[in-house]
Every structure is written in structure tokens, then in C-alpha cells.
C-alpha positions as CSV (number, residue, x, y, z in Angstrom):
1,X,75.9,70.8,83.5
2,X,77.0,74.1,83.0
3,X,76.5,77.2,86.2
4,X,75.0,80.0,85.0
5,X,76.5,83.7,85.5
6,X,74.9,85.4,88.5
7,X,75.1,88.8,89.3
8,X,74.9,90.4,93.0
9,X,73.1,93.4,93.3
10,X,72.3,95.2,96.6
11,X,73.3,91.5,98.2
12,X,70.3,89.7,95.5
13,X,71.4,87.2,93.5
14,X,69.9,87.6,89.9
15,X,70.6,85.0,87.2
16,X,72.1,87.2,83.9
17,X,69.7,85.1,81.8
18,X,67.4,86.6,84.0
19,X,68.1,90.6,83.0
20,X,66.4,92.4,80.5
21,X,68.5,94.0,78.0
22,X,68.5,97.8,79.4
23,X,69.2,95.8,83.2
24,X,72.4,94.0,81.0
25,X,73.6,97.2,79.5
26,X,73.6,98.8,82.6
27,X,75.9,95.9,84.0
28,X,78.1,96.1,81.9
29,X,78.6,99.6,82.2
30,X,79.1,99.4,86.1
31,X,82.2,96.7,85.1
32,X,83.6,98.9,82.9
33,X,82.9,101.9,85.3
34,X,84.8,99.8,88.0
35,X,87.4,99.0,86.2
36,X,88.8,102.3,84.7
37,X,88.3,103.8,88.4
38,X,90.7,101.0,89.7
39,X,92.7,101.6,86.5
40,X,92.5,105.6,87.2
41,X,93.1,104.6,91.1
42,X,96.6,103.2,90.8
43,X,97.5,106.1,88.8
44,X,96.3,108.3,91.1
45,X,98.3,106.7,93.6
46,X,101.4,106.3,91.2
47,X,101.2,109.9,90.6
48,X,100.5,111.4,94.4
49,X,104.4,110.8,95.6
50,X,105.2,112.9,92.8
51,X,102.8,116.2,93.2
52,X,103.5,116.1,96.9
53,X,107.2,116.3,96.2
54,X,107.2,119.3,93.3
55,X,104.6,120.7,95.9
56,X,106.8,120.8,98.6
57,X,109.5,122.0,96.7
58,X,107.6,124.8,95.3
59,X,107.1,125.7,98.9
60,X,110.5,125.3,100.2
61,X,112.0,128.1,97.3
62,X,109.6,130.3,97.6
63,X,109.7,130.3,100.8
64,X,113.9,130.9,100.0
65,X,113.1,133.9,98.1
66,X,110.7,135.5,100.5
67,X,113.8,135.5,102.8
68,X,116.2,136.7,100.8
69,X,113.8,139.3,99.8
70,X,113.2,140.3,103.1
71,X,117.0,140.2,104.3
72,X,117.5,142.7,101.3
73,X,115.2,145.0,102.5
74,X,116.6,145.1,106.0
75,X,119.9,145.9,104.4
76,X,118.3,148.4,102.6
77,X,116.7,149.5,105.5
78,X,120.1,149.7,107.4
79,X,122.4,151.3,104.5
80,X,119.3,153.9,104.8
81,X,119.8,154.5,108.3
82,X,123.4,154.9,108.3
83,X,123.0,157.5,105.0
84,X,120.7,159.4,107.6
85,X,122.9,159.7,110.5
């Protein structure tokens, strides 16, 4: 003898031979659904290593040329001084 399929929903167990078609069709899209968000999920988490790095590296240089731009301008600022005196 052969088990039949049973689906779990909200903790019920449901026979598939039991669903109508629309209940079917909507199972099957909930596996699919589950399945590219675990798909989409790893690559998410493949991926996240990667932005965080470029991220903080973005922040690091710009951070770089804010200084050097403001250590310009106190040169600046000095050369102006001395011109002055």
C-alpha cells in the first residue's frame, strides 16, 4: 500500500487528494515561493561580505579626501596669514 502526500497547513494535516484544484495551485506556488526565497537567501548572504567591504571602503577614501581637503585649506589658510603679516 502506497502513503498518500499530505500537506501541513497552519499545523492541519490535509490529504493532497483531498485539495481542490485552486487550494493545489496555490500549494504549489508557496513551494516554488519557498524555494526561490531560499535560492535568493544564500545569495543574499553570498553577496553581503561583499557590499559591506566596497561600503566600507567607500567610507574610508572619502573620508581620506575630506582630510586632505581640509589640511589644504589650513595651508591655505596659513600661507594667507603669513602674506598678511
Amino acid at each position: 500500500m502506497t502513503e498518500e502526500n499530505v500537506v501541513t497547513i497552519k499545523g492541519e494535516k490535509i490529504k493532497e487528494s483531498d485539495l481542490t484544484p485552486q487550494q493545489h495551485h496555490h500549494k504549489e506556488h508557496v513551494i516554488s515561493l519557498r524555494n526561490k526565497i531560499g535560492n535568493h537567501q544564500f545569495e543574499i548572504d553570498d553577496l553581503m561580505p561583499s557590499l559591506q567591504f566596497h561600503e566600507n571602503a567607500l567610507i574610508k577614501t572619502t573620508k581620506e579626501v575630506a582630510e586632505e581637503v581640509l589640511d589644504e585649506e589650513v595651508l591655505d589658510e596659513e600661507e594667507e596669514t603669513k602674506e598678511v603679516n
